[in-house]
C-alpha positions as CSV (number, residue, x, y, z in Angstrom):
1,X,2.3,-10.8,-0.2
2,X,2.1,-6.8,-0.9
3,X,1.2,-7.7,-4.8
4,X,-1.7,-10.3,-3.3
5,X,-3.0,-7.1,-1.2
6,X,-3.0,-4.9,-4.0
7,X,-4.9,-7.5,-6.0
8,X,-7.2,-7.4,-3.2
9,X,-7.9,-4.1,-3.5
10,X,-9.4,-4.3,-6.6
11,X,-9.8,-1.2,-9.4
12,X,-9.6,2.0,-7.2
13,X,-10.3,4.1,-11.1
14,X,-14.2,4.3,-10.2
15,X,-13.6,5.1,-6.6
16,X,-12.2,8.3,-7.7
17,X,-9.3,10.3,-7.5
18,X,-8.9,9.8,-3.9
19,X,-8.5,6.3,-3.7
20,X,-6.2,6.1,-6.2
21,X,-4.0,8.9,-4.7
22,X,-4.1,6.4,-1.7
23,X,-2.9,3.0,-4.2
24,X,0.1,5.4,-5.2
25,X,1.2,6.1,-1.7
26,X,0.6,2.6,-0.6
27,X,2.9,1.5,-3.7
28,X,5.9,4.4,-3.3
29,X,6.1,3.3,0.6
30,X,6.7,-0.5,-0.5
31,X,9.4,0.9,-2.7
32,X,10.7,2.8,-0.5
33,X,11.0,-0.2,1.9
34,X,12.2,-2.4,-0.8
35,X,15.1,0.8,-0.6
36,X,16.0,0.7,2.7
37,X,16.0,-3.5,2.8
38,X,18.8,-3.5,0.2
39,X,20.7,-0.7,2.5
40,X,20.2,-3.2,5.8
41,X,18.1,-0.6,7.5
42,X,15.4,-2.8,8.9
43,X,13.5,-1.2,11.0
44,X,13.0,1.7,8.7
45,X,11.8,-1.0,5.7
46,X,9.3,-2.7,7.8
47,X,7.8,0.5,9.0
48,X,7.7,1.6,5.0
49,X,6.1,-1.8,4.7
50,X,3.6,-1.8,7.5
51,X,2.0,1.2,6.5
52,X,2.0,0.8,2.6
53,X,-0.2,-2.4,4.3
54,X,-2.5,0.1,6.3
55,X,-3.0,2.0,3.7
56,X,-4.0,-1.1,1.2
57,X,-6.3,-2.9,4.5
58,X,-8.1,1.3,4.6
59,X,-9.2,0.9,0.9
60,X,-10.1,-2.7,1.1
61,X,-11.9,-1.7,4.0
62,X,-14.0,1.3,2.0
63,X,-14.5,-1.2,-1.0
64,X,-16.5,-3.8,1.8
65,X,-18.6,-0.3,3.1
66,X,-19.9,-0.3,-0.4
């Protein structure tokens, strides 16, 4: 599901440096959920999760204002 929303995304390279900063924060916070999932931690792995999500739905959201 986090790959699909990634795909969704699109190529952030033309929307500058920015945007991408944005993708690699968005990835390292679904790693770091992935992280806490394997140590049981729950709560702290879906809150990792739900905002590498926010972040992805903010630049989908700028790539439709284009």
């Amino acid at each position: 599901m986090f790959e699909d929303s990634v795909r969704a995304v699109g190529s952030v390279e033309e929307r500058g440096v920015s945007a991408l900063h944005v993708l690699e924060l968005a990835m390292d916070y679904a790693s770091d959920a992935k992280s806490y999932l394997g140590k049981e931690d729950f709560y702290t792995a879906f809150s990792c999760i739900s905002y590498a999500h926010g972040l992805l739905d903010a630049l989908k959201e700028l790539k439709d204002k284009k």
